[in-house]
C-alpha positions in Angstrom: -9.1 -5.8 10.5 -7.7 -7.0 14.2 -7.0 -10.2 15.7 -6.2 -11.4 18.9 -2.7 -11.1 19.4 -2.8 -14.8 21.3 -4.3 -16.4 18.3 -1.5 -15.0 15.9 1.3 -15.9 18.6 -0.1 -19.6 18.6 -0.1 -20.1 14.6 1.9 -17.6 13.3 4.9 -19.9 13.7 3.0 -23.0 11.9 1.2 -21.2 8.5 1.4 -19.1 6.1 0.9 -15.4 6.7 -1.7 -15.4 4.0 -3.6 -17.6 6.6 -4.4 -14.5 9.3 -4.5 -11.4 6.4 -7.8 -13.5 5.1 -9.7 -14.1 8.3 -12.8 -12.6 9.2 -12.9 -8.3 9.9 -13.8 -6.8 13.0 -14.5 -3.1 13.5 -12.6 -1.3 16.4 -13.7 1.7 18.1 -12.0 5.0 18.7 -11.7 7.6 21.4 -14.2 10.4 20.9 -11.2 12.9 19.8 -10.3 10.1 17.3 -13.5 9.9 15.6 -13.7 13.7 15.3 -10.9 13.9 13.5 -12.2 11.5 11.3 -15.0 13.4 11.2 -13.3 17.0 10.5 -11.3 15.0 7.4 -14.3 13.6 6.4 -15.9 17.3 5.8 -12.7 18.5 5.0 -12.9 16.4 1.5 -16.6 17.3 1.2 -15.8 20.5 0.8 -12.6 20.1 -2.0 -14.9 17.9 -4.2 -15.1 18.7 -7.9 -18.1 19.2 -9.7 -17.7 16.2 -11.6 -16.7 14.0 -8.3 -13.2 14.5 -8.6 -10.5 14.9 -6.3 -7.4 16.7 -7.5 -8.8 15.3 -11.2 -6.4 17.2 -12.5 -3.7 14.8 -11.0 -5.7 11.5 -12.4 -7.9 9.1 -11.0 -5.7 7.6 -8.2 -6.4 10.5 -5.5 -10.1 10.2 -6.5 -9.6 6.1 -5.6 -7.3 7.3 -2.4 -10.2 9.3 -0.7 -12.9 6.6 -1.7 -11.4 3.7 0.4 -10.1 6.5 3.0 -14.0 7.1 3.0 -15.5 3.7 3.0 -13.1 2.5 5.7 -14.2 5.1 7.7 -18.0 4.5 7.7 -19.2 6.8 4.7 -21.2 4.8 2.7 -21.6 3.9 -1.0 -24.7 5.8 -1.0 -23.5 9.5 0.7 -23.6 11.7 -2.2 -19.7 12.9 -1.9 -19.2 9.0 -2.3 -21.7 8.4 -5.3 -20.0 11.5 -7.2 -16.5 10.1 -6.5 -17.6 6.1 -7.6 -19.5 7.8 -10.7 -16.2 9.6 -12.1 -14.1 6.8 -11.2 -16.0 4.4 -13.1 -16.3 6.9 -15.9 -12.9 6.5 -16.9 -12.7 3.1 -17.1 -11.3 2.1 -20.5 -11.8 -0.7 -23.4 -8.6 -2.1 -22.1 -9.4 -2.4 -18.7 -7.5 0.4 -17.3 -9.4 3.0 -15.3 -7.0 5.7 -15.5 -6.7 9.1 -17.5 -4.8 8.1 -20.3 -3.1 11.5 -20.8 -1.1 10.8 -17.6 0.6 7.0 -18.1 0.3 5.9 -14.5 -2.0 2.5 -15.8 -1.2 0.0 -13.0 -0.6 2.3 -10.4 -4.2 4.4 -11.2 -6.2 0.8 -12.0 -4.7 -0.6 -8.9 -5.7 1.7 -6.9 -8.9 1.8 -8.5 -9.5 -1.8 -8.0 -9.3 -1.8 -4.5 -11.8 1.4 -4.1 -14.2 -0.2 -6.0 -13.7 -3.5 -4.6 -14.5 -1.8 -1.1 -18.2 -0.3 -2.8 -19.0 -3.5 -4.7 -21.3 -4.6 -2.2 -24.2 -5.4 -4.8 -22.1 -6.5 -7.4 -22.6 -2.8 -9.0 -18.7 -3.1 -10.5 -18.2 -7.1 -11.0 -17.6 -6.3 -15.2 -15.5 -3.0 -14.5 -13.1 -5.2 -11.9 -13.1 -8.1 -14.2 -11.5 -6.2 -16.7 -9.6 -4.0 -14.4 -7.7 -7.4 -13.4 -7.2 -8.6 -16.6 -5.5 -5.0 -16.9 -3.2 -5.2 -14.1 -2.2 -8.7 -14.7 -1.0 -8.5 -18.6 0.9 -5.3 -17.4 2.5 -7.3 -15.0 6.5 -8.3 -16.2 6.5 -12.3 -16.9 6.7 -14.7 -19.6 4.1 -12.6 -22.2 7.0 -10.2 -22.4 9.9 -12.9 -23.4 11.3 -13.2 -20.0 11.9 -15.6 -17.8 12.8 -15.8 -13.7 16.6 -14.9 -14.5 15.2 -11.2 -15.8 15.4 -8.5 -12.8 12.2 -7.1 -14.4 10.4 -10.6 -14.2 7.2 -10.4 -11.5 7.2 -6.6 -11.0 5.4 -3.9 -12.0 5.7 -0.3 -13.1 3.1 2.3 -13.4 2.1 1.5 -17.2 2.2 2.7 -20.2 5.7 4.8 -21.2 6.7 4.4 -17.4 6.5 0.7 -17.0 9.5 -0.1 -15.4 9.1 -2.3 -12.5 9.6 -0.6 -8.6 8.1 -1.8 -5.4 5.5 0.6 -4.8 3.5 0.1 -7.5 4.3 -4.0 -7.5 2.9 -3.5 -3.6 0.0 -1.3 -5.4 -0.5 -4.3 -7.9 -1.0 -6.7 -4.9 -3.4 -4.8 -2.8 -5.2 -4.8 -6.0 -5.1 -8.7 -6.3 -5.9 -9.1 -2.9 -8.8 -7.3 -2.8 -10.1 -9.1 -5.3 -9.2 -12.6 -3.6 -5.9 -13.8 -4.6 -4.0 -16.0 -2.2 -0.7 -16.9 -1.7 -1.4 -19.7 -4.8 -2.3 -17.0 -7.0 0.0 -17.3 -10.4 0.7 -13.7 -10.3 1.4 -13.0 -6.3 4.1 -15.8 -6.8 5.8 -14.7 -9.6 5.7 -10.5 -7.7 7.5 -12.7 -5.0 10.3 -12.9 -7.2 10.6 -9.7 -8.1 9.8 -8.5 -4.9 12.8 -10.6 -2.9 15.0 -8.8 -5.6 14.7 -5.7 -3.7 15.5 -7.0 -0.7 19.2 -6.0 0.6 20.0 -9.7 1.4 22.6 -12.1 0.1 20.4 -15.3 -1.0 19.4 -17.8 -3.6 16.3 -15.4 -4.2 18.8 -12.2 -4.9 22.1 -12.7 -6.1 22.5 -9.4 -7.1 25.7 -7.5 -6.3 24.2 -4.9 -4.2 22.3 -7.4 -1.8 25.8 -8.6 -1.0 27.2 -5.1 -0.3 24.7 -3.9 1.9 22.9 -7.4 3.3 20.4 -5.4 6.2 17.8 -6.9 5.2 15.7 -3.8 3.9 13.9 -2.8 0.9 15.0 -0.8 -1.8 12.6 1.2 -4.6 14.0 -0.4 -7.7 17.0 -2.1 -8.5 17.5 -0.7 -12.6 18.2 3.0 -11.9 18.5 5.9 -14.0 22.3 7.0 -14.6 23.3 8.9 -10.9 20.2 7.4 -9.1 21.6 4.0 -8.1 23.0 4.8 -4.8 19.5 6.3 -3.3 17.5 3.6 -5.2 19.5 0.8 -3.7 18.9 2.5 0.2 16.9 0.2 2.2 14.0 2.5 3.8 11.1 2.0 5.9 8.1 2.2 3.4 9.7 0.4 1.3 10.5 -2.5 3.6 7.3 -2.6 5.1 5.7 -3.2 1.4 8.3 -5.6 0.8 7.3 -7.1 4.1 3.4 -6.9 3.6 4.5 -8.5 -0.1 6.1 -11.7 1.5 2.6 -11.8 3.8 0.3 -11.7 1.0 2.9 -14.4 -0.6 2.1 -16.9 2.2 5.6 -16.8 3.1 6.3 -18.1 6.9 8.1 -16.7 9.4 11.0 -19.3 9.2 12.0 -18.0 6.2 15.2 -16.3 5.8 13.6 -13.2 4.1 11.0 -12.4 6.6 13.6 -12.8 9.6 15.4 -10.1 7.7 12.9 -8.0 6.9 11.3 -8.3 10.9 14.4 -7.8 12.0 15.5 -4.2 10.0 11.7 -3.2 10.8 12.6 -3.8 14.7 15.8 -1.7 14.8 14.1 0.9 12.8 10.7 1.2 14.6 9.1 4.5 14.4 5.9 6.6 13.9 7.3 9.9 13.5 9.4 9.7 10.3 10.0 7.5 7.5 13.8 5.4 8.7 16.2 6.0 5.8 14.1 9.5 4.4 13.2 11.5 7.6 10.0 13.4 7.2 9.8 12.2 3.0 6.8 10.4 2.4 5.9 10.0 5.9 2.0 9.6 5.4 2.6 7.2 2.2 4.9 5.6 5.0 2.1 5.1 7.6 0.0 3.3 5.2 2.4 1.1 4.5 2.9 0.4 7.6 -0.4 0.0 9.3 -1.2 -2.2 6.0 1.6 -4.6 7.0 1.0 -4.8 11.0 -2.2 -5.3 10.2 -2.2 -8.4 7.8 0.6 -9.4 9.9 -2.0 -9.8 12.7 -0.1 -8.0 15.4 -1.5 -5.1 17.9 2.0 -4.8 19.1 5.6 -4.6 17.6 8.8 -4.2 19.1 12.0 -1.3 19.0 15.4 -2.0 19.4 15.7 -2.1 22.7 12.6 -4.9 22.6 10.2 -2.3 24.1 6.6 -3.4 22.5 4.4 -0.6 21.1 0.9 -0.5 20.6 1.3 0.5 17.0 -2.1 1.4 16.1 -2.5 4.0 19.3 0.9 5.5 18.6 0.4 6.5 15.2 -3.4 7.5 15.8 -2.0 10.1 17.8 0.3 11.1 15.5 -2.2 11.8 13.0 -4.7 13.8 15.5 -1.9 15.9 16.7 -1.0 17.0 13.1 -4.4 17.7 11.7 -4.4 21.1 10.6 -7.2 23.6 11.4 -9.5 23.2 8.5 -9.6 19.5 9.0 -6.8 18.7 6.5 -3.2 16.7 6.6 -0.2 17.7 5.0 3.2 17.5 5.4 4.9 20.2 6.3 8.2 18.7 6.7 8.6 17.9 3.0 6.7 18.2 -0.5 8.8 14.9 -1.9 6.1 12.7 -3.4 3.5 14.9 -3.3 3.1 15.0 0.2 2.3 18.8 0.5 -1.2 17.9 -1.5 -4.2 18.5 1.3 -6.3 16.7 -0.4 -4.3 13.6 -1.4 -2.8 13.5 2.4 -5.9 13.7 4.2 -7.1 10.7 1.8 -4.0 9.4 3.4 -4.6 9.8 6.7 -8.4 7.8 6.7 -7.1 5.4 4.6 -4.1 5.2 7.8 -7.4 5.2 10.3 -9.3 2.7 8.2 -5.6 0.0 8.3 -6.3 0.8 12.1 -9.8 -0.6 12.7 
């Protein structure tokens, strides 16, 4: 999705972000060497899939969902049989409550949210309309509000967690709960993207009537943390802005409708500015450094920007930078991993190459 960076420059001072991420999609062309290492991934995953139309099933559903949207994004379509495998066993484990996970693993919102948005993607016929009706209806009761006894003053209120015996509330998977709600339509009036706002300017490291929580005031830089509830000898690292994190709080705040007046974003645009970079992830080096690219291009890209400033106020075509990133590190067999670190799964071929077309899909 792209838009003309004069457009953006003219209104993005006088709307809502929400306003841009919803406009209408245009498909952008790469370079030859690009496309065939789209192409090389692409076969790469055709030749990893399961039987059943798995990938990684033993993991769960969500790498199965990872490399459908990497797919679809990517010009594979609904009816390729690697893709009609995948959609089958994804759909296949949908259950009564909504959820379309494997139950055995406890990941519910994070699994149905990624989910959501695969099948959203495929759902050009209306195929899905009951499975995502009740996916949402999943996602939402899951979500940390008034259902559960709380109200605004609650650090878990708004958030989510990845279900089930792990559902306490962290970014990611409140970013993976919104993607989900996005694809599906909600705006910046949506009930539920409002209240994740809340939760979501909780974990921001700034002093403010949204977070008056004492490690905002401590630190104040206007990142993102993970969570702010911590196991026992976690709370220093969980309360470290970092740069996947602040670019879903960021992206969060856009789907929010939040303008770029507000004290929040100016924070947020102005950590992701000193800590500009394509070739790690700021605050955890090479540590989730594809997870890290989505995030990023995601954000950029429902920012509405083909541009984006360092410190020293040196503008960089995102989009290019990090393409070549990702052609440069393709291994041999048509594959990504990370060789710098295994931290978040991240030495997984299979989920990392879903990764890195779901990275070139943010970039079209």
């Amino acid at each position: 999705m792209n838009r003309m960076t004069k457009i953006t420059l003219c209104v993005a001072l006088l709307i809502p972000f929400g306003w841009i991420h919803a406009q209408a999609q245009e498909r952008r062309t790469f370079s030859p060497e690009t496309e065939e290492s789209i192409a090389k991934g692409v076969e790469y995953l055709r030749s990893v899939q399961a039987e059943d139309g798995s990938f990684a099933g033993q993991m769960g559903t969500g790498i199965t969902s990872v490399v459908i949207i990497g797919l679809l994004q990517n010009g594979v379509g609904v009816d390729d049989p690697m893709v009609a495998k995948a959609l089958d066993y994804l759909e296949s484990f949908a259950q009564p409550d909504g959820a379309i996970v494997n139950p055995r693993m406890g990941f519910g919102n994070y699994e149905t949210s990624v989910a959501i948005v695969a099948l959203a993607l495929a759902n050009k016929d209306g195929r899905f309309d009951e499975t995502l009706k009740y996916a949402e209806k999943y996602i939402r009761k899951y979500q940390w509000d008034e259902s559960e006894g709380l109200d605004t003053s609650d650090t878990k209120y708004g958030g989510a967690g990845y279900g089930g015996r792990m559902s306490r509330p962290d970014l990611s998977n409140t970013g993976f709960m919104l993607d989900a709600l996005s694809a599906l339509g909600a705006g910046p009036d949506d009930e539920a993207v409002q209240k994740a706002l809340v939760f979501v300017s909780r974990c921001q490291n700034l002093e403010s009537q949204h977070n008056t929580l004492p490690f905002a005031k401590e630190s104040n830089d206007g990142g993102f943390v993970y969570v702010i509830e911590s196991a026992p000898g976690r709370e220093a690292q969980a309360l470290k802005s970092y740069g996947s994190m602040t670019y879903t709080g960021f992206k969060s705040m856009v789907y929010a409708g939040l303008t770029k007046e507000d004290k929040r974003v100016q924070a947020a645009l102005s950590w992701l500015t000193k800590h500009y970079s394509v070739s790690e992830n700021p605050g955890q080096g090479a540590a989730g450094l594809y997870y890290y690219y989505i995030v990023m291009t995601k954000a950029l890209k429902a920012y509405g920007v083909d541009t984006f400033p360092d410190a020293n106020g040196v503008e960089h075509d995102w989009r290019a930078e990090i393409l070549a990133e990702l052609v440069k590190n393709q291994e041999e067999d048509g594959s990504w991993i990370n060789r710098e670190s295994s931290r978040w799964q991240e030495s997984n071929g299979i989920l990392v190459t879903g990764y890195a077309l779901m990275v070139f899909g943010n970039c079209r």
